[in-house]
C-alpha positions as CSV (number, residue, x, y, z in Angstrom):
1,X,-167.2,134.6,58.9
2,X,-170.1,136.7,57.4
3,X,-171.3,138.6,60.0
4,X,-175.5,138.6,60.4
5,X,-175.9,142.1,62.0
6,X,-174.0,145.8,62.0
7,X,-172.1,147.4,65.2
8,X,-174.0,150.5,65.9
9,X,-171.6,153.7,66.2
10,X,-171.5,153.4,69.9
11,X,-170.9,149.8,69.9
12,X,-167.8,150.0,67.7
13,X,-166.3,153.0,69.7
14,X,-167.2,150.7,73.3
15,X,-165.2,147.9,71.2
16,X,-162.5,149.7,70.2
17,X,-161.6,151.2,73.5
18,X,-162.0,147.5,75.3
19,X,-159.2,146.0,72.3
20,X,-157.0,149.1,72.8
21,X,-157.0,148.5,77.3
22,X,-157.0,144.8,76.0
23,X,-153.8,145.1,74.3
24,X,-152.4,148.4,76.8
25,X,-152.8,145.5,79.4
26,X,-152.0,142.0,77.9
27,X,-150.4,142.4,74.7
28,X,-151.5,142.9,70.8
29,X,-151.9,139.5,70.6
30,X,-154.7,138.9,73.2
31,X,-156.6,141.9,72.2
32,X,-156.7,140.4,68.3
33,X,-157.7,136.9,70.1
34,X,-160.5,138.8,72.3
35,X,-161.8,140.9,69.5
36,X,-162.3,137.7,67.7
37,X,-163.9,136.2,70.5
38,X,-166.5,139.1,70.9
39,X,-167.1,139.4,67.3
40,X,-168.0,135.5,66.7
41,X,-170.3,136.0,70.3
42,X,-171.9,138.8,68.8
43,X,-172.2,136.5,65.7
44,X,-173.8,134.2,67.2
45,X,-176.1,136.1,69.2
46,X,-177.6,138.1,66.3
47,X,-178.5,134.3,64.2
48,X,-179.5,132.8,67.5
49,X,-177.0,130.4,67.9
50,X,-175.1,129.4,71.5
51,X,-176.3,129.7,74.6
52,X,-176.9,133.3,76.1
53,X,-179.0,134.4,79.3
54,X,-182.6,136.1,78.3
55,X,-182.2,139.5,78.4
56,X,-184.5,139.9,81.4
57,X,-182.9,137.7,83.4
58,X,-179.8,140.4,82.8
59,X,-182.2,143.3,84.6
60,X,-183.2,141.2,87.7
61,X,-182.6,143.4,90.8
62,X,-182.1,146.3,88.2
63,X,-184.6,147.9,89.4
């Protein structure tokens, strides 16, 4: 899958730490399934396809 965006620094150290507890907690197997997962959501996100929340409606009561 080609992706249509780039992990900023801090975004690839956040996912790398997630896969390592990921597979620290349910196996190497899971964390290479969950990577996946996140990467084709991220994927998706960046050309607009699926369905995500608007990011404001993330922020409601953040205030």
């Amino acid at each position: 899958m080609k992706r249509s965006f780039v992990y900023a620094l801090e975004a690839q150290n956040e996912l790398a730490g997630i896969v390592r507890y990921t597979a620290r907690q349910w196996g190497a197997a899971q964390a290479r399934k969950y990577a996946a997962q996140l990467d084709a959501a991220a994927n998706d996100l960046a050309s607009g396809q699926g369905v995500f929340k608007a990011w404001m409606m993330c922020l409601r009561g953040c205030a």
